[in-house]
C-alpha positions as CSV (number, residue, x, y, z in Angstrom):
1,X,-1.9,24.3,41.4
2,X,0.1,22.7,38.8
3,X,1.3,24.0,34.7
4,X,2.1,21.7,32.1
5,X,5.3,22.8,30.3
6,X,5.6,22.1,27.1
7,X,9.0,21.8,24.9
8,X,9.7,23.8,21.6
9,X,8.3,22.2,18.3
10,X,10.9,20.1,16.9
11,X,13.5,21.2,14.6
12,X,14.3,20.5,11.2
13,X,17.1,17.9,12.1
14,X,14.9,16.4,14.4
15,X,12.2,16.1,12.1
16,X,14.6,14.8,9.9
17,X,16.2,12.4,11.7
18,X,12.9,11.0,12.6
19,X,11.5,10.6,8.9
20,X,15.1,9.0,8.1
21,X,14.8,6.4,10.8
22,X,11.2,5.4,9.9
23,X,12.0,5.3,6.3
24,X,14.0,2.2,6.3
25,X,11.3,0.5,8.0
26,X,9.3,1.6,5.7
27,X,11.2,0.1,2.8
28,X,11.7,-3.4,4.7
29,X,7.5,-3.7,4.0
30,X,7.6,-2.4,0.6
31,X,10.3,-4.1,-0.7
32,X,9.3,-7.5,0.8
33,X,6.0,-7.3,-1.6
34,X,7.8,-7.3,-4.9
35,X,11.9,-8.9,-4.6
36,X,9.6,-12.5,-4.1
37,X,7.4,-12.2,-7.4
38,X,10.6,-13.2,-9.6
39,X,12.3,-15.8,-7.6
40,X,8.7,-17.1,-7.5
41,X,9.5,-20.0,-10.1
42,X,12.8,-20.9,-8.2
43,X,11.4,-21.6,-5.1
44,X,8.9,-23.6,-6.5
45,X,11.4,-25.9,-8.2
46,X,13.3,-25.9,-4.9
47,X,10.6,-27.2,-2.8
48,X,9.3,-29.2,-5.9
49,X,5.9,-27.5,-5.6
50,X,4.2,-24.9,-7.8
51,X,1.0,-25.9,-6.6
52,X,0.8,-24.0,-3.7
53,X,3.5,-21.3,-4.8
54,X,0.5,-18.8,-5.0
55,X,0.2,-19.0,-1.2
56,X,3.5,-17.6,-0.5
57,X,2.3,-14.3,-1.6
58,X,-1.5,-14.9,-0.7
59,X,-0.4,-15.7,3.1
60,X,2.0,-12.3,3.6
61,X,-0.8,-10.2,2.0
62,X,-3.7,-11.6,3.6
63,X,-2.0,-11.2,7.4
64,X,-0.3,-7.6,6.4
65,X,-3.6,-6.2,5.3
66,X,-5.5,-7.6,8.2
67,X,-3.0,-6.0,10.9
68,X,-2.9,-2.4,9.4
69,X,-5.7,-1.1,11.5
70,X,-4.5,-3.2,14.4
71,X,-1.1,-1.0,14.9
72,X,-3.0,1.9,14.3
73,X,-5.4,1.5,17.4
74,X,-2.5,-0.4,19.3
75,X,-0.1,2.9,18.7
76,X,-2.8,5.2,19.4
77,X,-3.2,3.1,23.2
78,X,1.1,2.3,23.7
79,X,2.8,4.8,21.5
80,X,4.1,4.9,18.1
81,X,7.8,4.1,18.9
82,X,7.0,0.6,21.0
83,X,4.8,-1.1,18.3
84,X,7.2,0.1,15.0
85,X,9.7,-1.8,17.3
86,X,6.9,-4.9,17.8
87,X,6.3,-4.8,13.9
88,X,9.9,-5.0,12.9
89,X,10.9,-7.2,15.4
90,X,7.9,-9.9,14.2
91,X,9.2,-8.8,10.7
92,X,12.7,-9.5,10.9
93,X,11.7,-13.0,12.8
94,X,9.4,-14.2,10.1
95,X,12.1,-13.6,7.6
96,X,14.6,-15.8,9.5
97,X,12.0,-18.1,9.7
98,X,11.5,-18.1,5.6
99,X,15.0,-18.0,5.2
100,X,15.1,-21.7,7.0
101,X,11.9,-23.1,6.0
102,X,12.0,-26.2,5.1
103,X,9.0,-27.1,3.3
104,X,6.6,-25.3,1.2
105,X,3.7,-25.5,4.2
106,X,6.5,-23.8,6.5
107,X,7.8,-21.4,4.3
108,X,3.8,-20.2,3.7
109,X,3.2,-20.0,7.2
110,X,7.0,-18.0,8.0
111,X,5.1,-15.5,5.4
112,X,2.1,-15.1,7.6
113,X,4.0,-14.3,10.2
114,X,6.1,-11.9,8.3
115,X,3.3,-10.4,6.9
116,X,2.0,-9.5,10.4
117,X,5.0,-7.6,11.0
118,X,5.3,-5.5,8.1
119,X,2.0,-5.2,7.7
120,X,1.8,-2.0,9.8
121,X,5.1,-0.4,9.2
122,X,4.4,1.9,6.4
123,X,1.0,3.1,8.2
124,X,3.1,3.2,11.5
125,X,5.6,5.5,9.5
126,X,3.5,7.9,7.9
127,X,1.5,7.8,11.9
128,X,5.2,8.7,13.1
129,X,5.9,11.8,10.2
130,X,2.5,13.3,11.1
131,X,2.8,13.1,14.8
132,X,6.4,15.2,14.2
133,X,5.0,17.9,11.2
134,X,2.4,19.7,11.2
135,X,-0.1,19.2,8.4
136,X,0.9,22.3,6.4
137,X,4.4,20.6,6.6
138,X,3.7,17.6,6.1
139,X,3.4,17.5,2.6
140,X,7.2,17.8,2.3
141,X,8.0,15.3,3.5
142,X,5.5,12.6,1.6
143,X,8.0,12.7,-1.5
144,X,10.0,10.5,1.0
145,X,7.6,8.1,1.1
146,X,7.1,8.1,-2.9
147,X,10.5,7.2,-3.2
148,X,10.4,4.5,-0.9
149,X,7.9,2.8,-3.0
150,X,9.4,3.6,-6.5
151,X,12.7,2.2,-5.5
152,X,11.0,-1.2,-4.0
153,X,9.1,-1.8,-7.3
154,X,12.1,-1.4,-9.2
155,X,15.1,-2.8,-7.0
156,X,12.9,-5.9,-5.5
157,X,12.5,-7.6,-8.9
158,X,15.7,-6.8,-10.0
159,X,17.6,-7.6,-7.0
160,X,14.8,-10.7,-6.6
161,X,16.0,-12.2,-10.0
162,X,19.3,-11.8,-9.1
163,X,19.6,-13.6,-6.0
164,X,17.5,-16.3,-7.5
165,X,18.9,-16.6,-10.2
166,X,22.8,-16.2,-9.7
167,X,23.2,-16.8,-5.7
168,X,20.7,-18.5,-3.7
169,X,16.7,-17.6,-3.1
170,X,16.8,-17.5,0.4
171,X,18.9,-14.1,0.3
172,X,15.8,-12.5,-0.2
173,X,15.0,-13.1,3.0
174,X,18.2,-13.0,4.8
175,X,18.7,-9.4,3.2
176,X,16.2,-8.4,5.6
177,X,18.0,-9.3,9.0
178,X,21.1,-6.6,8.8
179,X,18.1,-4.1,6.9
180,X,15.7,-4.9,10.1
181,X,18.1,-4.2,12.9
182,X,19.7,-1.0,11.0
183,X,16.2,0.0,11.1
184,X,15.8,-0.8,14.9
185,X,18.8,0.6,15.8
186,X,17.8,4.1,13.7
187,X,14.2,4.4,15.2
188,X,15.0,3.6,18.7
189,X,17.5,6.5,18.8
190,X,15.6,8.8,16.5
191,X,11.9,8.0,17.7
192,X,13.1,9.5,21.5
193,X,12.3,13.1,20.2
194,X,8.7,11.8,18.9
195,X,5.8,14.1,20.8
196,X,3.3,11.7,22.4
197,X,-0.5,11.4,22.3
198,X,-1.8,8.2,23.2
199,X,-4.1,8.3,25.5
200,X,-5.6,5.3,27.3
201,X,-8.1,2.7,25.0
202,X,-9.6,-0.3,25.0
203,X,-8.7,-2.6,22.7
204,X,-12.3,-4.4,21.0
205,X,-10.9,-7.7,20.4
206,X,-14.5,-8.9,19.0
207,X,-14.6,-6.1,16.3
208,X,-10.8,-6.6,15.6
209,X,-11.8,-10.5,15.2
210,X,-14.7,-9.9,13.3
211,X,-13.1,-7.1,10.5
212,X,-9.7,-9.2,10.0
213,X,-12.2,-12.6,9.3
214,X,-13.9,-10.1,7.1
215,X,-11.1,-8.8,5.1
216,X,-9.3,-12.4,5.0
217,X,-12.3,-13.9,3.3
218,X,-12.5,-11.2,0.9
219,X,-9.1,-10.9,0.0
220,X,-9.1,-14.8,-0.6
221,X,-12.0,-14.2,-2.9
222,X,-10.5,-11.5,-4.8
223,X,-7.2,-14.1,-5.1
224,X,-8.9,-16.6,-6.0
225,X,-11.7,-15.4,-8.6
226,X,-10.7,-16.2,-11.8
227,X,-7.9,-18.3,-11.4
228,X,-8.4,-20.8,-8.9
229,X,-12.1,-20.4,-9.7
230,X,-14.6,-19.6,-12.0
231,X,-16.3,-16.1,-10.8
232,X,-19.5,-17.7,-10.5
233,X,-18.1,-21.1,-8.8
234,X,-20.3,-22.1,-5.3
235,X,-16.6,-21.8,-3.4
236,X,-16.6,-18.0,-4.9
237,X,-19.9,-17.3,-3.9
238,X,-19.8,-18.8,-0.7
239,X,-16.8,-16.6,0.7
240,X,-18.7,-13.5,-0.7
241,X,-21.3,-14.0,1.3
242,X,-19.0,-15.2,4.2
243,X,-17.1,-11.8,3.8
244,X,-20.6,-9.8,3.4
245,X,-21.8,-11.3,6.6
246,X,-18.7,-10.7,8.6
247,X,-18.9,-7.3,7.8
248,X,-22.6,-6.9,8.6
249,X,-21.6,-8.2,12.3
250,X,-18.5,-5.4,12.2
251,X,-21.0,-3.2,11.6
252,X,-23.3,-4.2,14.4
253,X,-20.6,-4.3,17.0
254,X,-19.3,-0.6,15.9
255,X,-22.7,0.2,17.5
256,X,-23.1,-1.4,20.1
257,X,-19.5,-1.8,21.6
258,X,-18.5,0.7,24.6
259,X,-15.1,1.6,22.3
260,X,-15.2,0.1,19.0
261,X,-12.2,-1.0,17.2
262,X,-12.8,1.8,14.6
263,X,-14.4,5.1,16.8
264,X,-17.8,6.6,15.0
265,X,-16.3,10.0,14.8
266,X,-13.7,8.4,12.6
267,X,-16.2,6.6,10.6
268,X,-18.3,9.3,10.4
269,X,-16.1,12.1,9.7
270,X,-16.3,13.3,5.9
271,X,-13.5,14.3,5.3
272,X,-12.0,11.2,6.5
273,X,-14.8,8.8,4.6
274,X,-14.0,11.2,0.7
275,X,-10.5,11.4,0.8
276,X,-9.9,7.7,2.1
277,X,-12.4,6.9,-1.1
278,X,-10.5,9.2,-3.6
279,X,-6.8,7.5,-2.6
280,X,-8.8,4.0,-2.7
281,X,-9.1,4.7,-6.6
282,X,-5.8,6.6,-7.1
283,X,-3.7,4.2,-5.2
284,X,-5.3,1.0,-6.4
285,X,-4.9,2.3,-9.7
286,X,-1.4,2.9,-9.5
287,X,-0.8,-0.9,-8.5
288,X,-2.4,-2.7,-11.0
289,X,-0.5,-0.6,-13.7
290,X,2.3,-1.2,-11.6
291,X,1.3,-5.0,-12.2
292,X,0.4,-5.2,-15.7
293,X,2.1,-2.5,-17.8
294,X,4.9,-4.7,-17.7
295,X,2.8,-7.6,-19.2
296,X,1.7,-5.1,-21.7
297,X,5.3,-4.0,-22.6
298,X,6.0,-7.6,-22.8
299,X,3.1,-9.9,-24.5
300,X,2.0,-6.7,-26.8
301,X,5.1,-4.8,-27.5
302,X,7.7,-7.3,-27.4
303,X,10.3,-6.3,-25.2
304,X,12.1,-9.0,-23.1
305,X,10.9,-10.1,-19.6
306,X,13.9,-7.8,-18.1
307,X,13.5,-4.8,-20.4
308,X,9.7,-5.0,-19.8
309,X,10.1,-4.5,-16.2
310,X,12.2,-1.7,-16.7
311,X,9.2,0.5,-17.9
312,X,7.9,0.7,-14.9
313,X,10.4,3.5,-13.8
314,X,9.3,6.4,-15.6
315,X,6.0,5.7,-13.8
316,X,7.1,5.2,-10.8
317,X,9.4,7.8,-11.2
318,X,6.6,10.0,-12.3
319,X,4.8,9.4,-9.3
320,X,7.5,10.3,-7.0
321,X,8.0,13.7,-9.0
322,X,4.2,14.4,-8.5
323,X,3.8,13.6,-4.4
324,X,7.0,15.6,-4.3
325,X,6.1,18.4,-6.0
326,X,2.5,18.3,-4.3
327,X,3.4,18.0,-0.9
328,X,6.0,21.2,-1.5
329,X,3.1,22.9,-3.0
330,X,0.6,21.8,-0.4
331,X,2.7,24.0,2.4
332,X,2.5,27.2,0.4
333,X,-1.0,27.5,-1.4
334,X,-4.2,27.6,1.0
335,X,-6.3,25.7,-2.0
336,X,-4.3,22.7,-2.0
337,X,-7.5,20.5,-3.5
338,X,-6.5,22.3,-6.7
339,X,-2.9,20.4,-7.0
340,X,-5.0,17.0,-7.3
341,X,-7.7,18.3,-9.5
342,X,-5.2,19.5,-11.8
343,X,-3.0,16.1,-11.6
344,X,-5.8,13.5,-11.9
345,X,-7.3,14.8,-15.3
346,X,-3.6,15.1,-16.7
347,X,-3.2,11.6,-15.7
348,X,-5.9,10.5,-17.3
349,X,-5.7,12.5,-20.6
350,X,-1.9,10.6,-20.4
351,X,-3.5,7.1,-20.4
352,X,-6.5,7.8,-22.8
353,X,-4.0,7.5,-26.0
354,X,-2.9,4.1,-24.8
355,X,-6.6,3.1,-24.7
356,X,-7.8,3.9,-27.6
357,X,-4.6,2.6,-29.5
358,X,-2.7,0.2,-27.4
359,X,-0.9,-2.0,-30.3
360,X,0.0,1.4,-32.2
361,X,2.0,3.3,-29.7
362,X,5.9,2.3,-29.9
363,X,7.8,2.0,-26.1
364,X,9.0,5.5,-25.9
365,X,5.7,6.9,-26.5
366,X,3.9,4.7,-24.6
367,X,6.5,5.3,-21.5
368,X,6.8,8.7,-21.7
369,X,2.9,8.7,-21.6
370,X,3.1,6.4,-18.5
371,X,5.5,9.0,-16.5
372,X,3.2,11.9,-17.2
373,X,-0.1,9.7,-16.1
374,X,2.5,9.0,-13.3
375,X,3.0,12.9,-12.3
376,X,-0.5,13.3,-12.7
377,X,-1.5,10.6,-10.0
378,X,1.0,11.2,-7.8
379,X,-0.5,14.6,-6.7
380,X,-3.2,12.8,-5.3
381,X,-1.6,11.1,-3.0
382,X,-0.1,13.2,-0.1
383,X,-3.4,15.2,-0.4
384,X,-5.8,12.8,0.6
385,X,-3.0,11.2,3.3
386,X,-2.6,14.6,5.0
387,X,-6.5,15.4,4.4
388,X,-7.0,12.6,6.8
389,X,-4.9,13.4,9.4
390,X,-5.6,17.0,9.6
391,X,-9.2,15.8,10.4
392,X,-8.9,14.1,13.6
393,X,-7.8,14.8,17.0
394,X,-4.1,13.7,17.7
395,X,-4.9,11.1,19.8
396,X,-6.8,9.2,16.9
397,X,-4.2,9.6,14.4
398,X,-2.8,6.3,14.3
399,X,-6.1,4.9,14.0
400,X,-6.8,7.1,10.9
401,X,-4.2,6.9,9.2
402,X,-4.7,2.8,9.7
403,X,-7.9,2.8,8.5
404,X,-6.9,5.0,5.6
405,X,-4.2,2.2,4.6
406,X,-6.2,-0.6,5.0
407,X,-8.9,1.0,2.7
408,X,-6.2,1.3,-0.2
409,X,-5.0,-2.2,0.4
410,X,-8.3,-3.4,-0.3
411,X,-9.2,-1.4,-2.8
412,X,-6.1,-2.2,-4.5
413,X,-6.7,-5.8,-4.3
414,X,-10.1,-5.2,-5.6
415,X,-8.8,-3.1,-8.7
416,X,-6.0,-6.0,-9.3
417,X,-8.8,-9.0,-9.6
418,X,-10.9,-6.2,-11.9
419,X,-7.6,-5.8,-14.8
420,X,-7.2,-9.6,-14.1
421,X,-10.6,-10.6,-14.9
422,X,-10.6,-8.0,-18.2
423,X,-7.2,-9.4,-19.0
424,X,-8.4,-13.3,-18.2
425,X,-11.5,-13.0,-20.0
426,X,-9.8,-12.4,-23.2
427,X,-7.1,-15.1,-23.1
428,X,-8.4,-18.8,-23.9
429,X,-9.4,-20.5,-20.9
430,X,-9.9,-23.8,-18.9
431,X,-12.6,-24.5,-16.5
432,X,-11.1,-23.7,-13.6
433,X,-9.9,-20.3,-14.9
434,X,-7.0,-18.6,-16.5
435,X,-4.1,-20.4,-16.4
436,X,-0.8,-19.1,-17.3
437,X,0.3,-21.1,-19.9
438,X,-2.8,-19.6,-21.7
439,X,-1.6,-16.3,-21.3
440,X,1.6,-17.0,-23.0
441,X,0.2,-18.9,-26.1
442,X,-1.2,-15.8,-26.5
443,X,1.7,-14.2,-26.1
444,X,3.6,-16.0,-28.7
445,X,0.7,-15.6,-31.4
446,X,2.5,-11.6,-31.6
447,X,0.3,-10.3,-28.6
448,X,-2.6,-9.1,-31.6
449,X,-5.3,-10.8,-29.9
450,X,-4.1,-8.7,-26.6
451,X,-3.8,-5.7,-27.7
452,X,-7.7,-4.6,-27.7
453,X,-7.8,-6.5,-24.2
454,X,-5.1,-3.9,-23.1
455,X,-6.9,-1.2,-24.4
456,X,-9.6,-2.0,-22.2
457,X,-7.6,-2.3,-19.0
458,X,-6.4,1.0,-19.8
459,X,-9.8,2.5,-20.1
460,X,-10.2,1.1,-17.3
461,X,-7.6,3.5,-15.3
462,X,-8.9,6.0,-17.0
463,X,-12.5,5.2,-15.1
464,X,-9.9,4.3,-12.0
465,X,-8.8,8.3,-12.2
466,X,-11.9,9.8,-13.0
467,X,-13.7,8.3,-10.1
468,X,-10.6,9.2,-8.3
469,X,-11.8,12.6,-9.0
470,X,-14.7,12.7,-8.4
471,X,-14.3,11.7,-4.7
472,X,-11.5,14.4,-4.9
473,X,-13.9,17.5,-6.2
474,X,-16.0,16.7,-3.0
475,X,-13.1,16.4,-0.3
476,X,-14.1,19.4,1.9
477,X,-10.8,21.5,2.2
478,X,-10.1,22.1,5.4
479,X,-7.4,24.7,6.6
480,X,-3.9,22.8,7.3
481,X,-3.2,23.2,10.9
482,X,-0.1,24.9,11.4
483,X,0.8,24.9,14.9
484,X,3.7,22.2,15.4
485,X,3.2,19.6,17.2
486,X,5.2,19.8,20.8
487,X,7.2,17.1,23.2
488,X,5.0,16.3,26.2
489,X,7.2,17.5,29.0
490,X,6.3,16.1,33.0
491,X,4.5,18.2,34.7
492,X,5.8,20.8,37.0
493,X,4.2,22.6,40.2
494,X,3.5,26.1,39.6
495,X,5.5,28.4,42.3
């Protein structure tokens, strides 16, 4: 007869350590997907080619997105520590591989491959904090994770414009060599403490096939529409339909396949299917005003390309404040639902006054409006995150939690083409869509003719929020488990 003995539930140090040595990897992802957007225009000139500029940020999101759910289901077979060393590894190569590109065609493909290595670090990450905290504690520890993405939106353009601008463009690449081995170094030592609970999969290479072709041609659509093409243009409605049909066939082989790439009990789990919904509209919303309340700042209010990007940190901030303050909250009240549904109508109340008068407000008003719809939105965050995970057996937690990511991403590219369409459709355009230089002549007429199209985008996170909670007042609120999780020890004969 044998006993399986199991270790103490890690410490706070340990715990600590852990979420410290993820959280660097973390940043490498987030911080890769805004330094490029202002040294944009510099590379272009380098490689004398703006035509195909729009790739190097098309190619990085399209494989990222595409391999969040493949780490989850690959961690949830090998472990979390291997593949977080897999994704950074690929990472750190791509960006060497950027770094000496030569041409624009290579530089877009280096991106690709970058983009499948930090694709899965931040779902890896927040994998790697839940399989060390419990749920109840969990929340804690997801004002880390805020932060992470507050200071990439703010230090990548600033320290992109910098580098492009006063050393050399490729340092926004090479920044990420001595970042991605500190990071490797950090999680190899402080991922040895990680509890385990992979068990063994199969990995459905046909449904993993069939949802990345899926996602790609509906991500390229969603880039694409209104820009590069007219909405209604046959090469729009072809990859529509392309994209619909792929994920008719992912649907099929989720039925049929022995182990799907997504389980059904994932799928169909409620809890999993609301909350995942509710971030899709909170999260999404929080990137497209992270995209374009700094053109508003800039093409209504006035302020300076620099200054403009500057408003974004009282949102940003705000939102770090309200995941901080929610996730502390969330491991002390038994009705943490409540935290949202208090946060999301705030947030919206916030952004209703900038809707209804968006070429009134001055800056201060209209940023100290932005950090309170920021507080507000953040709340909704680590609830829905830790929701998710409290809803599935350990051993599907990386898939969950992937899933849960990838959902945002799309949705967030989704809600991006919706502002951009609103904000294209009232800017002068040419047949082939919006083109920037229309956006600026508008710009210089004083920004008049953009305010009401402002006011619109606006409304439309208010509708963002609102839907958000919606989803939210449905979540069934399940009790947080408490019980720590524990390090697998070998197993021992029983005397």
């Amino acid at each position: 007869m044998s006993a399986r003995e199991q270790a103490p539930p890690l410490d706070h140090a340990a715990v600590r350590s852990i979420v410290f040595g993820v959280m660097l990897a973390m940043f490498l992802s987030a911080l890769d997907q805004t330094i490029i957007a202002t040294a944009l225009a510099t590379i272009g000139r380098s490689f004398a080619d703006v035509e195909n500029l729009s790739w190097v940020v098309t190619a990085y999101l399209l494989t990222a997105t595409v391999a969040v759910p493949l780490y989850g289901k690959l961690s949830d077979i090998h472990g979390r520590r291997p593949m977080l060393m897999v994704g950074i590894a690929i990472f750190v190569a791509g960006s060497v591989a950027c770094a000496l590109a030569p041409t624009m065609p290579a530089l877009i493909l280096a991106r690709a491959v970058q983009g499948l290595g930090g694709g899965g670090l931040i779902s890896l990450a927040q994998t790697i904090i839940a399989d060390a905290v419990s749920p109840r504690e969990r929340g804690r520890y997801q004002g880390y994770i805020a932060s992470v993405f507050a200071t990439s939106s703010i230090a990548g353009p600033v320290l992109g414009g910098v580098f492009a601008e006063h050393l050399h463009w490729t340092l926004i690449f090479w920044i990420n060599l001595p970042l991605g081995l500190l990071a490797i170094l950090m999680s190899l030592r402080a991922l040895k403490a990680l509890p385990r609970h992979e068990r063994p999969h199969r990995l459905d290479l046909i449904g993993a096939v069939l949802m990345m072709a899926a996602a790609v041609t509906l991500l390229l659509a969603l880039n694409w529409g209104g820009t590069r093409y007219a909405w209604a243009a046959p090469e729009m409605l072809a990859l529509f339909a392309a994209s619909a049909l792929l994920w008719l066939l992912f649907g099929w082989r989720l039925a049929r396949a022995p182990e799907p790439f997504v389980p059904l009990t994932v799928l169909r789990n409620p809890v999993i299917a609301v909350a995942t919904t509710s971030a899709a509209f909170g999260f999404g919303t929080m990137i497209a005003l992270a995209i374009y309340a700094p053109v508003y700042f800039e093409t209504v209010l006035g302020l300076s390309a620099a200054a403009s990007g500057l408003t974004l940190i009282p949102f940003m901030g705000g939102v770090v404040v309200g995941s901080t303050v929610s996730g502390q909250l969330m491991a002390r009240v038994l009705r943490y639902k409540r935290i949202g549904l208090v946060g999301l109508p705030v947030a919206a109340l916030a952004l209703l006054p900038v809707a209804l008068a968006p070429g009134r407000l001055s800056v201060a008003a209209v940023a100290t409006l932005l950090a309170v719809a920021g507080t507000g939105l953040g709340t909704v965050l680590p609830i829905t995150t830790i929701a998710v995970q409290n809803a599935v057996a350990l051993h599907e937690l990386g898939t969950a939690t992937a899933v849960n990511n990838f959902v945002r991403s799309l949705a967030s590219a989704l809600l991006v083409a919706v502002y951009g369409a609103i904000l294209l459709g009232g800017v002068a355009r040419g047949p082939g869509g919006l083109t920037l230089e229309a956006l600026l002549a508008a710009a210089s007429r004083g920004g008049a003719d953009l305010a009401p199209v402002f006011g619109w985008i606006f409304a439309a996170a208010v509708a963002g929020l609102t839907l958000s909670f919606a989803f939210l007042v449905r979540l069934e609120e399940r009790p947080l488990r408490s019980a720590a999780p524990r390090v697998d020890a070998p197993p021992i004969a029983a005397e």
